[in-house]
N, C-alpha and C positions, 0 to 999 in steps of 0.2 A: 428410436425405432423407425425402421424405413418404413413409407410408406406401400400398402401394398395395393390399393383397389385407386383407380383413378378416375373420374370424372369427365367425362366427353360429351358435345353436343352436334346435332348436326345438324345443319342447313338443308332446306327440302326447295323442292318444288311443290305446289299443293294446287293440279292440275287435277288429279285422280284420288287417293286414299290418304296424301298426309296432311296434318292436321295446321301443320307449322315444324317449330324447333323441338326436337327430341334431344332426350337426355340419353345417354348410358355411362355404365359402369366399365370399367376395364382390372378382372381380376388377375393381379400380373403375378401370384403366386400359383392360383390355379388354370392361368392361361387359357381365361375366358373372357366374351362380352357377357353378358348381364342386363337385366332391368332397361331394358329399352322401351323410353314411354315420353307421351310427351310434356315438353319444359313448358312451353307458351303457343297458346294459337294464336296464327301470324298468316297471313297471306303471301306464299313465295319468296319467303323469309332463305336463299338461296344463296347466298353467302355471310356467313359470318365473323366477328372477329373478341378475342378477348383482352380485354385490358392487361396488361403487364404487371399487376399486382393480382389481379383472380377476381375484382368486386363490382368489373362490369363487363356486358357482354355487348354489342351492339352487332344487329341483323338486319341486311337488305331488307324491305317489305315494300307491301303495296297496300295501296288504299282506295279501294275504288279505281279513278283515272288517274289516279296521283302514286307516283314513287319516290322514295328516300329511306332513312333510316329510323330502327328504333331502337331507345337503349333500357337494356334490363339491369337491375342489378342484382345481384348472384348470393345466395346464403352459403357462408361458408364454411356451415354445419354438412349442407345437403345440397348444394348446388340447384337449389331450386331458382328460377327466375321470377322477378318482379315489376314489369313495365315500370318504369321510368316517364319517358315523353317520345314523342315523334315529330319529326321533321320532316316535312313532305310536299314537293312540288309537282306541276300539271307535268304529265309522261308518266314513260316507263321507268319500273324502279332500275338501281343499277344493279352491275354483276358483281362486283367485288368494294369490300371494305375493310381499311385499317385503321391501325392506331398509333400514335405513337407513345413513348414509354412513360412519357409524363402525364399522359390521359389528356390532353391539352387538343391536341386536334385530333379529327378525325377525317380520312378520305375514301373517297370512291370514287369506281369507273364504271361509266355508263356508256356499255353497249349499242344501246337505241339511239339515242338522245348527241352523243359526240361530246357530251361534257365530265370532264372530272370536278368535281368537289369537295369545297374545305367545309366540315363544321367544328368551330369552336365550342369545346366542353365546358361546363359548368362545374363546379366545385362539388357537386353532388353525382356528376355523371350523367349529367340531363344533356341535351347540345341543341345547341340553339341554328335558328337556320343557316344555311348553309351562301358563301360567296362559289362562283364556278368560273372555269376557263371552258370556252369551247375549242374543240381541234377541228384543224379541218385535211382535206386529203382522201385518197383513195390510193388503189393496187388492181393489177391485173386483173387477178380471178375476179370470177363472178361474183362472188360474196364482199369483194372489197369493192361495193360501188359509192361507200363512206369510209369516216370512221367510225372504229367498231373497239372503244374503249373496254380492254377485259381485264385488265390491273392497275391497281395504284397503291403503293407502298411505299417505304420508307429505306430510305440507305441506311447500310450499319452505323453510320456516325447521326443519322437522323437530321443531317444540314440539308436534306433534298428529297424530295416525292419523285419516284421515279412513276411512268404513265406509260403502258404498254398497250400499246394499237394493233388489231389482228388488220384493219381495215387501210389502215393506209403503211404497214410496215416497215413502223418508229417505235423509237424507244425514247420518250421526252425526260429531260430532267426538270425540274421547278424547287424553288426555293422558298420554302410557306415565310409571309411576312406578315405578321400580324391577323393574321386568319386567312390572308389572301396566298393567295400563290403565284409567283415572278416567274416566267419561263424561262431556262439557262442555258439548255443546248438537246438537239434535237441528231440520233441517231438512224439512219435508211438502213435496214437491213433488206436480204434476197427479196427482190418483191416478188409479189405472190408464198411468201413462206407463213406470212396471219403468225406473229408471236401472239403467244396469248400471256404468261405467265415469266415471271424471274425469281429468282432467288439465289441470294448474296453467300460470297465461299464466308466463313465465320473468321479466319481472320491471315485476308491474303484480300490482293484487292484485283477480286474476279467476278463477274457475274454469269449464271446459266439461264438460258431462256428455253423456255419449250415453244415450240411453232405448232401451231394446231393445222394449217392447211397445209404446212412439206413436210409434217411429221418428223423434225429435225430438234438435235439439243444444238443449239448457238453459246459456244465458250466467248466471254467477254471478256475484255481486259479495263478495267472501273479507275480511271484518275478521279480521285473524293476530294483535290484539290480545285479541280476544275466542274467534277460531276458532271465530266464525260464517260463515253466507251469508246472503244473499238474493239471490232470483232476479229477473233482467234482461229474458231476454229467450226466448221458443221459434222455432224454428224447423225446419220439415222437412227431413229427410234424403232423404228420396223424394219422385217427382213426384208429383203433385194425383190423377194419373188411375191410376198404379200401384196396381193393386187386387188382386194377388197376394199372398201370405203372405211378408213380410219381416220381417226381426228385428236390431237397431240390433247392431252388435259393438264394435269396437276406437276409442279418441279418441288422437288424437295433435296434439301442437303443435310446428310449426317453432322451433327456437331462438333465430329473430330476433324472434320473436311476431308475425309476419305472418298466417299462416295455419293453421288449422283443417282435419283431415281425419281424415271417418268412415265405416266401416266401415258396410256393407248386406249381411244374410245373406237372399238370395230376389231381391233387385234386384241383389244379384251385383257392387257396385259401393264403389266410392269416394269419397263429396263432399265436396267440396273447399269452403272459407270465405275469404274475406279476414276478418283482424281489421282493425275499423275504427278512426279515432282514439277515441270514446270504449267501444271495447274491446267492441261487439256484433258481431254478424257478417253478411257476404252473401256468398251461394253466387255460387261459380264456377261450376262445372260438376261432371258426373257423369264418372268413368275405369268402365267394365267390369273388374275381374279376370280376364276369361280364364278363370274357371272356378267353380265351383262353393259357397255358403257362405264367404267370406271372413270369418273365423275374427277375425286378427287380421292386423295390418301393421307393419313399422316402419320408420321413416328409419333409415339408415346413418350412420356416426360423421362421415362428411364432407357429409350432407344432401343428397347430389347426388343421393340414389337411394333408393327406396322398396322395398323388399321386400315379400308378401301373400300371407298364406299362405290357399289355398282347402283347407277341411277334408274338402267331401262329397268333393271332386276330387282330394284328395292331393297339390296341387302347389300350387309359390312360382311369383310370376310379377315378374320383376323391371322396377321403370319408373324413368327420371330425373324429377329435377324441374325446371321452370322457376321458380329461385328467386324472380325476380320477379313472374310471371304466375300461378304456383301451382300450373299447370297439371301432365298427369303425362303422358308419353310412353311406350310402352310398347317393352322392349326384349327382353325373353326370355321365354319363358310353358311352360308343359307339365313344370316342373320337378319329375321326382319326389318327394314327401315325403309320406309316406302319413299318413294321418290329421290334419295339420298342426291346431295349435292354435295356439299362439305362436310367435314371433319374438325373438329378442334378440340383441344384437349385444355384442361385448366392445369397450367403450370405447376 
């Protein structure tokens, strides 16, 4: 019997009203969220990531002056969470963290601080402290007067971390060895364009980057022999005449690799792309959010539904998709979640 209600969590900030990591539900028979309450209190627990089996979760936090990661691990009755351990050094926590498939490492990118790092897991899901690379560099605009580490993930084949710099605008690749990480080859994309985010076509070898300061989707071209790029193609995320203060958030890719969709914090919106055959892209159309900073978004384990989280607004706003046409329809909106940052859903 398929399954029909799903399990989602999401990443806060906890500046104002949230508490940490909240939990909800996604009823995908009756095209609702549900039960939004919270999983674990966390302090700015602001991105997170789940294990590739369902049985741990591991959340940015902060501790005092000290930031890093913590790992929970997950019932797979109720998805409740259960502290594990933390790992945590003097700074800011970082903005993003992954996994990779075998639950073996784990990485982040830290924002503040200019370093990415590795922690090695434990056979229970616990991770032990962490080894780091620092970057260095800057860009044009005023905000690149460093680096400004805003991702660190994994290639489809998982031989490389890829590191994306809003701050000095690169796209580094690294090679984890032994819990460390080798640096392999370093991409300059438009300066002043601050990528923040990428995500891998599923199975062509391309990458799209969302730029948070030129509001641009960046089509890559991915050698996984070499674990290089080179760049294809730019195109905007906002209209020609939008001359308001917006800033590029979340990239996601459908899993049939049809379509492209990104995130606009100020244009308050979603743009939608066809992938085309030779794997550049053309805008659909723009979805509104319903609310306020859309943070980030993600498909659901059955793709029929998009969730969005708005951060100024505190609320998820749930849409289906037209898997043919790309399109997104909107279904529920106003859904409390205060501070919302991420989205993720348990497999």
């Amino acid at each position: 019997m398929m399954t029909k209600q799903y399990i989602g969590y999401i990443g806060t900030y906890t500046k104002k009203d949230s508490q940490g990591v909240y939990r909800f539900t996604l009823d995908t028979e009756k095209k609702q969220i549900t039960n939004v309450e919270v999983a674990a209190k966390l302090d700015n627990p602001t991105y997170l990531t789940v294990s590739h089996n369902n049985q741990y979760l591991y959340a940015v936090a902060k501790e005092g002056d000290k930031g890093g990661i913590t790992s929970f691990t997950i019932s797979e009755e109720t998805g409740a969470l259960e502290k594990i351990n933390s790992q945590v050094t003097d700074g800011s926590p970082p903005c993003h963290v992954s996994v990779d498939h075998q639950n073996k490492l784990v990485v982040t990118a830290n924002y503040h601080t200019k370093k990415v790092e590795a922690f090695v897991t434990n056979n229970d899901g616990s991770i032990q402290p962490p080894t780091d690379v620092e970057q260095e560099g800057n860009g044009p605009h005023e905000r690149q007067e460093k680096p400004h580490l805003h991702f660190a993930g994994y290639t489809p084949d998982e031989n490389y971390v890829v590191v994306v710099d809003l701050g000095s605008d690169t796209i580094t690749t690294y090679q984890p060895d032994a819990g460390t990480l080798q640096k392999v080859s370093v991409l300059d994309v438009k300066p002043g364009s601050g990528p923040r985010h990428i995500a891998f076509h599923p199975n062509a070898p391309y990458a799209y980057v969302m730029t948070e300061l030129s509001n641009e989707v960046i089509v890559l071209k991915y050698d996984d022999k070499q674990g290089t790029f080179e760049e294809v193609q730019y195109i905007s995320t906002i209209p020609a005449d939008f001359t308001e203060n917006s800033q590029g958030s979340a990239i996601h890719l459908s899993s049939d690799g049809k379509f492209v969709f990104a995130g606009n914090r100020g244009h308050n919106s979603i743009a939608i792309y066809r992938i085309t055959e030779d794997y550049t892209v053309e805008f659909v159309e723009w979805t509104h959010t319903e609310g306020d900073w859309p943070r980030d978004f993600v498909l659901d384990p059955t793709e029929q539904f998009i969730v969005a989280a708005n951060e100024a607004s505190g609320t998820l706003v749930l849409f289906e998709r037209d898997r043919e046409a790309g399109t997104l329809t909107l279904l529920q909106k106003d859904v409390i979640a205060p501070e919302a940052v991420c989205v993720k859903f348990l497999k």
